[in-house]
VEXDREN-88862 format. One record per residue (C-alpha): residue number from 1; residue in one letter; x, y, z. Coordinates in steps of 0.1 Angstrom, whole numbers, plus 5000, padded with zeros to 4 digits. Layout:
<rs>
NUM|A|X|Y|Z
...
</rs>
This chain:
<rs>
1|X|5000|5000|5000
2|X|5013|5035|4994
3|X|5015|5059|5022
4|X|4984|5080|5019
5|X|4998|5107|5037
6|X|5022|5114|5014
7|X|4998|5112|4985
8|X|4980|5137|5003
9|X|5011|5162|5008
10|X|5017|5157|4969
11|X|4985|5165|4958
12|X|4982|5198|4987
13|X|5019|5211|4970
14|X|5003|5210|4937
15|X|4974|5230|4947
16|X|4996|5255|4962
17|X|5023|5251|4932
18|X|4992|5264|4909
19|X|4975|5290|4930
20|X|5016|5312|4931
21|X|5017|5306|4894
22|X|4987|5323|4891
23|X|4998|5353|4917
24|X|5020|5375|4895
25|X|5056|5360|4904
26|X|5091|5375|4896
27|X|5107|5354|4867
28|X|5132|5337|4885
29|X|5105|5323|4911
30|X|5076|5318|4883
31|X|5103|5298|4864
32|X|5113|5277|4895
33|X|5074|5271|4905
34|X|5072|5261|4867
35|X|5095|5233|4865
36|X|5086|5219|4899
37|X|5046|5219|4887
38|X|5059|5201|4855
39|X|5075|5176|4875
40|X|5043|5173|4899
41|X|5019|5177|4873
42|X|5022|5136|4860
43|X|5026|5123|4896
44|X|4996|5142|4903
45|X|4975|5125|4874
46|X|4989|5092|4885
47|X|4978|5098|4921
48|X|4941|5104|4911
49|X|4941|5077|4882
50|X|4951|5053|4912
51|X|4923|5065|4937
52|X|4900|5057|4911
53|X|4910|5026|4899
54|X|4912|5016|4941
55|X|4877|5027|4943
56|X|4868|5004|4915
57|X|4882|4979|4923
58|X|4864|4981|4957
59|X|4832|4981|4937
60|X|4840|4956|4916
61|X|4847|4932|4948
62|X|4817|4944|4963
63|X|4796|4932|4936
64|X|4815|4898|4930
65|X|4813|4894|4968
66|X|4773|4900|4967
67|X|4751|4868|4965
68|X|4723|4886|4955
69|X|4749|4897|4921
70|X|4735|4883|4887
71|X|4758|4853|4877
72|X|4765|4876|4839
73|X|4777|4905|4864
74|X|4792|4887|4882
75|X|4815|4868|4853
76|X|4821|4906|4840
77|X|4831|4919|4872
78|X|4857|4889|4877
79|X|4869|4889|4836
80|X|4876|4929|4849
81|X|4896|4929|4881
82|X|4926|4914|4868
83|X|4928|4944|4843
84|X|4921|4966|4866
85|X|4946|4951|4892
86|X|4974|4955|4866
87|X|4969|4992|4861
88|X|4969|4999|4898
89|X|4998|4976|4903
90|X|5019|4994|4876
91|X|5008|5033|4889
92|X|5016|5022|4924
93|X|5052|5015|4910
94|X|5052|5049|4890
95|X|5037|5067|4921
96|X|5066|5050|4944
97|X|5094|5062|4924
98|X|5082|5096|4924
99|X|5085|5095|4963
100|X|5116|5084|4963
101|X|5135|5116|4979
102|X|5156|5131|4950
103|X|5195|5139|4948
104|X|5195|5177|4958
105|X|5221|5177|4925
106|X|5202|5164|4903
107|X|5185|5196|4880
108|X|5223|5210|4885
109|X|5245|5217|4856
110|X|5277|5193|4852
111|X|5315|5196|4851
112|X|5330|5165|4828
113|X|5362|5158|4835
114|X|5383|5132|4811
115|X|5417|5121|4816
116|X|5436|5098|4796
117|X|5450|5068|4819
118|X|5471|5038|4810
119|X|5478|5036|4771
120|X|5503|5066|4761
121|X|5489|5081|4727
122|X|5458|5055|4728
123|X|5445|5063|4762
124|X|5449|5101|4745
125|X|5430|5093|4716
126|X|5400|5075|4733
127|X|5397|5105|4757
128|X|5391|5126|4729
129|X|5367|5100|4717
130|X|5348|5097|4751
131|X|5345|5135|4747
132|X|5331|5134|4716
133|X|5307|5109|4725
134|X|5294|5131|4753
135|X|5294|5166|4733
136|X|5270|5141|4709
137|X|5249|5129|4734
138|X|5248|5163|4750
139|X|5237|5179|4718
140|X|5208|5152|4711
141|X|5194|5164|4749
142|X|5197|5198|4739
143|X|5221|5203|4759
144|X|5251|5233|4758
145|X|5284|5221|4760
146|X|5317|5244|4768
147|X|5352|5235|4770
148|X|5367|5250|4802
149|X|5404|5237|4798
150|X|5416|5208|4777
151|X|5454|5198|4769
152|X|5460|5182|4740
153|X|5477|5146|4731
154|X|5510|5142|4707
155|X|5496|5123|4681
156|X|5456|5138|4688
157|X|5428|5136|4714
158|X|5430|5152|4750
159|X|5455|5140|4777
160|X|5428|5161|4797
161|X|5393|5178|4791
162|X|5372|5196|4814
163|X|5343|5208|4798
164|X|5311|5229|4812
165|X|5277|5207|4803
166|X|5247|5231|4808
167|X|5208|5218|4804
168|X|5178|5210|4824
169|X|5186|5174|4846
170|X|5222|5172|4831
171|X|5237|5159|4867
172|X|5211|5132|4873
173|X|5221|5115|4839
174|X|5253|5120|4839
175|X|5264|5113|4874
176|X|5262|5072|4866
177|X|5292|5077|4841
178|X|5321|5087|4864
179|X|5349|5060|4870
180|X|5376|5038|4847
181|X|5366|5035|4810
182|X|5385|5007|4791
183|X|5388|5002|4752
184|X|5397|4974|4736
185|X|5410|4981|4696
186|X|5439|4979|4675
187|X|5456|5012|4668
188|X|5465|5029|4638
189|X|5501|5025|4647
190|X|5501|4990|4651
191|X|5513|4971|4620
192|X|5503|4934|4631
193|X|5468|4942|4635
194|X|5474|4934|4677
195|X|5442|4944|4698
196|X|5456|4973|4725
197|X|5438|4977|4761
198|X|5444|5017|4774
199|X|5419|5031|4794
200|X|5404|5069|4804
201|X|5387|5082|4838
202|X|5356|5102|4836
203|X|5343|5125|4864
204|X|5312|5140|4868
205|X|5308|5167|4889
206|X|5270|5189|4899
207|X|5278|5230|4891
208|X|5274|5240|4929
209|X|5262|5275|4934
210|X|5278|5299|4963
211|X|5250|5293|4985
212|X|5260|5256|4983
213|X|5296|5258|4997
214|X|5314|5287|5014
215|X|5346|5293|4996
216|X|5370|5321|5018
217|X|5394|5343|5000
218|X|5415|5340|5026
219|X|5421|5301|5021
220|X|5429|5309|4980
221|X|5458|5317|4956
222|X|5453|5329|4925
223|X|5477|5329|4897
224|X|5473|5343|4863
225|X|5495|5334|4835
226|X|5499|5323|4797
227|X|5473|5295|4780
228|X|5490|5264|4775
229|X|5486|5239|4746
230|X|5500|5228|4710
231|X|5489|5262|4694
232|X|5457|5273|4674
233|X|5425|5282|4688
234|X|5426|5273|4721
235|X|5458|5292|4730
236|X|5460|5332|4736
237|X|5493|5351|4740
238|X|5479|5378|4769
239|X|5479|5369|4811
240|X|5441|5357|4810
241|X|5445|5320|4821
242|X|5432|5317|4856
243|X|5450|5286|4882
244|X|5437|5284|4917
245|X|5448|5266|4945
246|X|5426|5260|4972
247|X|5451|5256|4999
248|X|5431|5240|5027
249|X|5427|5213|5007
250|X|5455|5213|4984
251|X|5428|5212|4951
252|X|5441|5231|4921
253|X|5419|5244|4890
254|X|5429|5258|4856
255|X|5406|5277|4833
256|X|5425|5291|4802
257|X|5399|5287|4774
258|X|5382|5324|4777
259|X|5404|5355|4765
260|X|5389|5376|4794
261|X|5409|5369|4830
262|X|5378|5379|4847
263|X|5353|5349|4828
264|X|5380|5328|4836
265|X|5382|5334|4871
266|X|5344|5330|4876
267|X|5346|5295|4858
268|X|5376|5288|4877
269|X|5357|5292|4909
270|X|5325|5279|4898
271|X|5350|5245|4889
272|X|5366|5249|4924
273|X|5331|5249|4939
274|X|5321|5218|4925
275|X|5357|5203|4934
276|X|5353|5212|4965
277|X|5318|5201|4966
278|X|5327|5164|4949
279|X|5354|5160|4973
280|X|5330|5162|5009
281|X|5306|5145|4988
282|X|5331|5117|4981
283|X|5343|5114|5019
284|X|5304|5107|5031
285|X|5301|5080|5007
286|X|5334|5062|5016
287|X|5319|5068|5048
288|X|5287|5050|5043
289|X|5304|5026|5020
290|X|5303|4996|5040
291|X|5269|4996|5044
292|X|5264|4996|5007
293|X|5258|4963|4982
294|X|5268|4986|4950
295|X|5287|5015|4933
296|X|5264|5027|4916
297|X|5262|5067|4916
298|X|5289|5068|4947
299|X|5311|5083|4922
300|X|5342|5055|4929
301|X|5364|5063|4903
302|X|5391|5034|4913
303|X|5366|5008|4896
304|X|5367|4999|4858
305|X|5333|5007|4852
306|X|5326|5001|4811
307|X|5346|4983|4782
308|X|5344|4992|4746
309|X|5353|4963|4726
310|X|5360|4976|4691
311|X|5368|4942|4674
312|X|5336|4926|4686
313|X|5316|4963|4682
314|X|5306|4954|4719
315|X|5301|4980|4747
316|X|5293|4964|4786
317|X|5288|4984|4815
318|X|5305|4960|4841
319|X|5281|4973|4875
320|X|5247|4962|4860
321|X|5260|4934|4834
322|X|5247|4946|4801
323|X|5265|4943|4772
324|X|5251|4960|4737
325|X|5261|4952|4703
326|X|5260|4986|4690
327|X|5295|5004|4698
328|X|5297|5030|4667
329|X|5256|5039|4680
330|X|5272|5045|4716
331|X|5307|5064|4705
332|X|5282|5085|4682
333|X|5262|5094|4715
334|X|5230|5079|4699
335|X|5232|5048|4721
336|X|5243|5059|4749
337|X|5206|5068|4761
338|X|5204|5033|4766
339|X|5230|5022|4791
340|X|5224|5055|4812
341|X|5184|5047|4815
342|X|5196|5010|4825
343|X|5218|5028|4853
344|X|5192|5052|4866
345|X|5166|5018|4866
346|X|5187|5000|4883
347|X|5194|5028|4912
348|X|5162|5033|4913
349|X|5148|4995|4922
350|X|5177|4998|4950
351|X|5164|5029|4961
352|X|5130|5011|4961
353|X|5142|4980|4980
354|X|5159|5002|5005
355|X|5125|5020|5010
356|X|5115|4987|5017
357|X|5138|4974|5040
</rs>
């Protein structure tokens, strides 16, 4: 049975959600109170869609339960329930994920961070293609992607990338993909046609706001210097790249990609937020570690996570076991959709069970 109480609360916010749209709000409150009625607004329809199909169903048992029914109403009545059952059963399910409490981070903006790890030029190269799978991806949510630093490999791709991804619920799909990415191919280098195993780490970090963590001046340096890189575009020849040390914790930041120092400073500290954030974040989950049965979403970078199996044009994500045969789908961020809605399923029926427990 679902808490009724709760059903209540739902459907009294929704009330109130409508009634201050209607009250002549400032924009950024109106826009606020809009998404959080969108998000209400199905959970609502559910909630009364399942009162009604209770109350039929107690009807419907009433009458099958009456001697005095006619045997034809009665068969009708009986060849009905099970139908009706189903449809409670599966809104119950939809209404219970709905009250499932919600990361705070999740409607936050992202940091993606990519490193190249084991694999010299290779690891490079497939950083630069995990990027390009998420800029795709990103782009099919309608999503805004911005490169806040990168550094480039020798022979192409990104020994680093930290990139800006900006969109409604970007965090709460992302999140899953943090940890040890491995791919399995044979490089253009290699003349005997040998399959080469290098490997990148992704982070995902929520875009914290000020009013999330308090960041004193006095606990910073700030250096401003030259852009590094190969050359081209993403190098300028004034002071404007931005490096901050946070020196309570010893985390460092670089933001060279803008021309002005002064946009490069606020990304640098809107990165450094969301550092700083990650990183207490991190230390509650190691915390509460023991006590968990998975990984999922705890952000543990130290475990290989996914393999991309070029020869076999195989990806598996190694934490829920599924393996799809549609690699060049996936690497063209088409795919991907896939394995992430898997991830969130999954978290979710442990967050369900836990409710449970």
């Amino acid at each position: 049975m679902l808490p009724e109480h709760k059903l209540d609360a739902l459907l009294d916010r929704h009330a109130v959600v409508e009634r201050e749209l209607s009250s002549g709000l400032a924009a950024d409150a109106f826009v606020r109170l809009s998404r959080e009625h969108a998000e209400l607004s199905p959970v609502v329809e559910a909630i009364k869609i399942y009162r009604a199909a209770e109350a039929e169903l107690s009807d419907l048992d009433a009458i099958i339960a009456d001697p005095a029914t006619e045997p034809d109403m009665r068969r009708m009545a009986e060849a009905e329930r099970p139908v009706l059952t189903e449809r409670k059963t599966r809104l119950e399910q939809m209404i219970r994920l709905a009250l499932i409490p919600k990361d705070a981070m999740d409607d936050h903006n992202a940091i993606l961070e990519i490193r190249a790890g084991t694999g010299g030029d290779e690891a490079a190269l497939f950083a630069g293609d995990l990027y390009r799978m998420y800029e795709r991806y990103a782009a099919k949510q309608g999503w805004k992607t911005e490169i806040i630093s990168i550094s480039e490999g020798s022979k192409g791709g990104f020994k680093e990338v930290v990139a800006e991804v900006s969109g409604r619920g970007v965090f709460a799909k992302l999140k899953f993909e943090s940890g040890v990415h491995r791919v399995q191919r044979v490089p253009d280098t290699e003349a005997s046609g040998r399959v080469h195993t290098s490997a990148a780490t992704v982070a995902v970090l929520p875009q914290v706001e000020d009013v999330d963590i308090d960041i004193k001046d006095s606990d910073l340096k700030i250096d401003t210097m030259r852009a590094q890189g190969a050359g081209g575009q993403h190098v300028n020849k004034t002071e404007s790249a931005i490096r901050i040390t946070h020196m309570p914790s010893g985390i460092i930041v670089f933001v060279q990609e803008e021309r002005s120092q002064h946009k490069n400073r606020a990304k640098a500290m809107a990165y450094l937020r969301s550092k700083l954030y990650e990183a207490e974040r991190s230390k509650r989950d190691s915390e509460r570690a023991a006590d968990r049965k998975s990984q999922i979403g705890s952000g543990d970078r130290s475990e290989r996570i996914r393999t991309y199996n070029f020869p076999q044009g195989r990806v598996t994500d190694h934490r829920i076991n599924l393996t799809l045969y549609k690699l060049p789908q996936v690497m063209e961020g088409e795919a991907l959709d896939e394995i992430i809605d898997a991830l969130i399923t999954e978290h979710q029926a442990e967050l369900l069970a836990s409710e449970v427990a």
